[in-house]
Each structure stands twice: as C-alpha cells, then as structure tokens.
Phi, psi and omega in degrees: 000315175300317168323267184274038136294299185284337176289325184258012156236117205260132183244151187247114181313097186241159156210155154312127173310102174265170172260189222259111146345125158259334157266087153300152184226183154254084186254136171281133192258017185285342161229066166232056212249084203237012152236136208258051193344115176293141181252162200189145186242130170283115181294142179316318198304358177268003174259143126359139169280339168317314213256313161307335214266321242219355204281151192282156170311172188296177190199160200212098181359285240267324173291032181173109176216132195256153176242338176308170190268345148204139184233171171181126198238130165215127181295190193282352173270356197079028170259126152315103188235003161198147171196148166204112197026066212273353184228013162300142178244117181215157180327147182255346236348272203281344158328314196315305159354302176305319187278347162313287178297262150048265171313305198274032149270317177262002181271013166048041144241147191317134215268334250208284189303140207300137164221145183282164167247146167222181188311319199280019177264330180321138154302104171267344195284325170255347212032080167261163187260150167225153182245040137245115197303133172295119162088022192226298182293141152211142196226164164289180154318309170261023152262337160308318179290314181326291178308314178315318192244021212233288212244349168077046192279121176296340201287313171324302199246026159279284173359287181302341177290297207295322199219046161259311212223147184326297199303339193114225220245316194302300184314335167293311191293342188242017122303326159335299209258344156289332158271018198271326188278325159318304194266023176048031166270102164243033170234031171245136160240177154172137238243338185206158189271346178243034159105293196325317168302108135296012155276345163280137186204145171215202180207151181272024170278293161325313189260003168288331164304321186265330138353284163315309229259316166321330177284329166262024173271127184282306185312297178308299186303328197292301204310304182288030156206067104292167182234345161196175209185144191253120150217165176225116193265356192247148186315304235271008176075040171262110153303155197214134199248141193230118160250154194276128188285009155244136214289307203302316164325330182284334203257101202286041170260354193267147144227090151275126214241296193195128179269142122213175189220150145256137146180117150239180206296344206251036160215009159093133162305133199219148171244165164223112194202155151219130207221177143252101186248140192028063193044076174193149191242118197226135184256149205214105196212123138251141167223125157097058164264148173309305180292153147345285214262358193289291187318292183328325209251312192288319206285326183288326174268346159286322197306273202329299134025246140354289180312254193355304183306336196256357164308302181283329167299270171018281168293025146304000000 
C-alpha cells in the first residue's frame, strides 16, 4: 500500500527565496553547486485526475540541485515535479517575447507587409546594438517576428509594439497584459514588447502558462527551435545570418518544441522551453542565473535528470 502511495503523489522541490545577486559574473555555476532545495510532498488533492492517472515515480532531492534562483519543471499533465522559489516574481527581460509575438499573432494582422526600423526603435534605455540599421533595415512582419524571437533583436521587436495596432506602442503594452491576465498570469505585468524595462515581471509559475499557451502558435514552434536563419533587410541584398540564442536547439540529443533566453542584469540569465525528453512532454522556466552557462548547464541536468527517472521507471 505505501508503495502505490508514492507512485500516484509526485513530490515538489522547494526553497526558500534568497535574493538575486548584486555583482553578476560570467562564472559557470556548474562548478559551484552549494544549493541544497528543501523538499515537501504534493497532497493528491492538488492534483487532477488527469494528472494522478499520468504521475511520475517518487523523485529524489538530491539527485537534481539547479543553481538559478528560480526554477520550475512540470510535465504536460501538470505534475510538479521540481519548484524552486517557482512564485518569486522577478524581472523577465527577453522572455517577454514570446507574449510579444503572442500578441502580434493574435491581433490577425499581416504577416507580408514590409516594416522599416526607425529612430524611435533605438534602445535608449540600455543602448544595446541590433544590425539592423536605423532608416536602413527594413523586414516583413514575420521576418520581424523571426529576429525578435530567434535571435531576441530588440529593434524587431519594438517594430513589432509600434506598428501592430492604431494606438502604438502604449496599445500593444496593454494587449500584453490583457493576454497575460487570459491565461491567468496574475503575478505578470508588462511594461514593454522586448524585455529591456525591468518592470516587466513574472514568476516561473506564470510562465509555465505562458510557455504552454505558446505552444499552440505553429509560427512561435517553428520559429524558436530553429537553429538559424538568413534574412536580408537592407536593399543592397547583404544577409544577415540569426542564430537561436539557446544553443541547445542547435543540439541534436534536444527536441525542442519552443525557446526563449533573457537577460538583462537585474533579471539575470533565463531559459524558457518546452522539449521532449524520453517521448514525455516538459515545460521548463529557469530564472535569474549568474552565469553565461548557468540556464544552459541547469537545463542538461534536468534533460539527464529526467532521463534517469525514466529509466528507473522502465525497470519497474
């Protein structure tokens, strides 16, 4: 009987919330690994039955310690299977995208007509560079989305804010947040269409929702698990080559289904994914690694992770 007590309860990874680094570095934090998540067992009753019918073998702290400051893994049924500090609500910066695209998807408009990059697309707030030239670049629409979520181009996806809907920009940011409240992120705001406003905020409870809801765009799946792309914005027909700025897509033991990476300082480096790992469908949100190499490093020990749970099931 304790036995299949532990098979139909999933148990949930937890910690206490620390805060966010104030000197980020690029140190891999795969060899620093001094945190230890406290654990706590999910009473069935938080489950579905869908999600009891479908639930993982017991799982075991110790095999699976993440250095972002919050995570959070749940399979396609809605079993919890690691949270960490998963309802801190913290900066997203280039996540934001996705609900970018999002937007300018579900507001039907065409995809084909031509959009310029112009001054008021300059970043003033970080001055980060895009190599599409002000009064120079011009993209379709869905080439605008491309760069925006493929390559995370900020210029792109300002473009896109500015000129999907009559009102502007203002009018985009508060479609943003009305679909943000539709999927029942209600610990999201957002303040801008690329990330750079640290005023965009979330929780990685909230973006495994948005994550999901990303997943019925065929345009969002195609695009973020590509691994590069050609486009050429400028008249004289000079290309310009866009790579998906998570690596791992790139990598063939992954089937990534839909990506995105963030970071600006005060939110840290963030992955956002839904893969398929050992035929099982996993929604995936780290936020706020110190390092480069921090999300990236997290994400290969959930994939191994995984693998092992599904392994040991097997042999049952």
């Amino acid at each position: 009987m304790l036995l299949v007590m532990l098979l139909v309860s999933p148990l949930v990874l937890s910690s206490a919330a620390c805060a966010a680094p104030q000197q980020r570095e690029n140190a891999n934090l795969a060899q620093t690994d001094d945190f230890s998540p406290s654990e706590e067992m999910m009473p069935a009753d938080d489950l579905s039955s869908l999600s009891r019918n479908n639930a993982p073998p017991p799982v075991n702290r110790a095999d699976l310690r993440l250095q972002s400051v919050s995570a959070l893994v749940m399979d396609e049924y809605g079993n919890r299977l690691y949270s960490k500090n998963s309802k801190l609500i913290k900066p997203i910066a280039s996540v934001t995208k996705l609900m970018t695209a999002m937007v300018v998807l579900d507001a039907k408009v065409p995809l084909d007509p031509q959009i310029g990059i112009i001054e008021d697309d300059r970043d003033r707030l970080r001055n980060s560079s895009s190599r599409l030239r002000i009064g120079d670049a011009v993209l379709t629409r869905r080439e605008m989305l491309t760069a925006a979520l493929m390559s995370s181009d900020n210029r792109a996806a300002h473009a896109l804010g500015r000129t999907t809907f009559q009102g502007g920009t203002s009018a985009f940011v508060r479609a943003m947040n009305r679909k943000a409240k539709s999927l029942g992120m209600y610990d999201t705001y957002f303040a801008d269409s690329t990330g750079l406003d640290a005023r965009n905020r979330s929780s990685a409870e909230d973006l495994v929702k948005m994550v999901r809801a990303a997943g019925n765009y065929p345009f969002i799946r195609k695009t973020t698990s590509t691994g590069e792309t050609t486009l050429r914005p400028f008249a004289n027909g000079q290309s310009l080559l866009y790579r998906n700025t998570n690596a791992l897509v790139r990598n063939p033991e992954w089937n990534i289904e839909i990506s995105k990476t963030g970071f600006i300082n005060e939110a840290g480096h963030c992955l956002v994914m839904q893969t398929r790992i050992a035929d099982r469908r996993f929604h995936i949100v780290l936020l706020d690694g110190t390092g480069r190499s921090t999300t990236t490093n997290d994400a290969i020990r959930i994939r191994n992770w995984l693998l092992n749970l599904s392994q040991k099931t097997a042999a049952r």
